[in-house]
N, C-alpha and C positions, 0 to 999 in steps of 0.2 A: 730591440730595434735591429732590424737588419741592413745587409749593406746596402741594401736598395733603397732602403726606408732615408737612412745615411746620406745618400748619392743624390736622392731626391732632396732635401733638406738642402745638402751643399749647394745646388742648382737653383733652387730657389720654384722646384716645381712639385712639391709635394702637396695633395690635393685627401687632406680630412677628411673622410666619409663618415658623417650621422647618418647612422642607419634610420634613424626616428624621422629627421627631417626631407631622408629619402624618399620612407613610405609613406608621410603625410603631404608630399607634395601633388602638385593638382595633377602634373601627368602621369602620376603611378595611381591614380585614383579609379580606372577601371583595368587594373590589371592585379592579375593574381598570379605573384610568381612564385608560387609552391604548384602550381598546376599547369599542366597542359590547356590552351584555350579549348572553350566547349564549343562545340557542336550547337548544340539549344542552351537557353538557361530558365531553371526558376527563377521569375523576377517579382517581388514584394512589389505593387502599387498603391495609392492611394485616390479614389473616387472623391475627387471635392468638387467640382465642375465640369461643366460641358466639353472646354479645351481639351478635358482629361483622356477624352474617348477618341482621340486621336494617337497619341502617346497609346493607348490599350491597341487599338490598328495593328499600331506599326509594329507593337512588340508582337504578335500574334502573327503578323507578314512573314515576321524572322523567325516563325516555328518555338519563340518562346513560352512557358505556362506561365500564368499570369497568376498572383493571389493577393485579388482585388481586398482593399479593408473599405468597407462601405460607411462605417461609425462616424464621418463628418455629416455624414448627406442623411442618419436616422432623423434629427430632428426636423427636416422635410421630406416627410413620406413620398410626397406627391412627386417633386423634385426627382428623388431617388429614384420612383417606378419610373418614371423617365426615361431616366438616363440608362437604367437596366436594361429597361426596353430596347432601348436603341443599341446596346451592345449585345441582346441577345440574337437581335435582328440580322445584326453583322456578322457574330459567330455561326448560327447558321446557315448565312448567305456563305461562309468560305468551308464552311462542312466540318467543325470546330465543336467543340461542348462546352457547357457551362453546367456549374452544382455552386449551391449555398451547402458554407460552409458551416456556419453560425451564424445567428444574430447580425453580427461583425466582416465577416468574409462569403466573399465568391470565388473560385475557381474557376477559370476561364483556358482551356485548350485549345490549341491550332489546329489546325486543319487533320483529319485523321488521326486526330488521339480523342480518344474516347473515357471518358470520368464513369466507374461502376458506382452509382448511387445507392447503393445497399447492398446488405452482407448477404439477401437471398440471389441478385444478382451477379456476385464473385462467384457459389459453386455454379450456378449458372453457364458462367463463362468460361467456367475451368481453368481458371488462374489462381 
């Protein structure tokens, strides 16, 4: 213990830090302090509803890549093409890509990022 530690104690101002209960608190919950804030982010969503395609929007407004998991909305096919629909609608309108990824996921880009759907397409592009 140092003097400080000491001084603090005597004063009655010394202030315990849990580092656990630090980082599980609600406002350290979208921050990442081992990084620099990004720029863009990949961000994991989940397809269970209609409301959902708003939330997909807005993250795609912000130039984020989205990887949609569609497996709540397989047992309603119909449902699902829907909703697809309407987010493919959107990512188009803002000049954005979309690729299924399996079964399970979609990949959804913002505006001017482009998804190479096949490995003839990468020599292709020259990446």
């Amino acid at each position: 213990m140092g003097i400080f530690d000491k001084l603090g104690k005597a004063l009655g101002t010394t202030n315990d830090l849990n580092i656990e209960d630090y980082m599980n608190s609600a406002e350290m919950e979208n921050v990442d302090v081992m990084n620099e804030p990004a720029d863009f982010y990949i961000k994991p969503l989940t397809l269970q509803q209609e409301s959902d395609i708003q939330t997909i929007e807005n993250e795609l407004q912000k130039k984020n890549i989205i990887l949609l998991n569609i497996s709540e909305l397989a047992k309603r096919p119909n449902t699902l093409k829907g909703l697809v629909d309407t987010i493919r609608t959107y990512v188009n309108k803002i000049n954005g890509d979309i690729a299924k990824i399996d079964e399970d996921k979609i990949i959804l880009a913002p505006a001017k990022v482009k998804i190479i759907k096949s490995k003839k397409g990468l020599n292709q592009a020259g990446r």
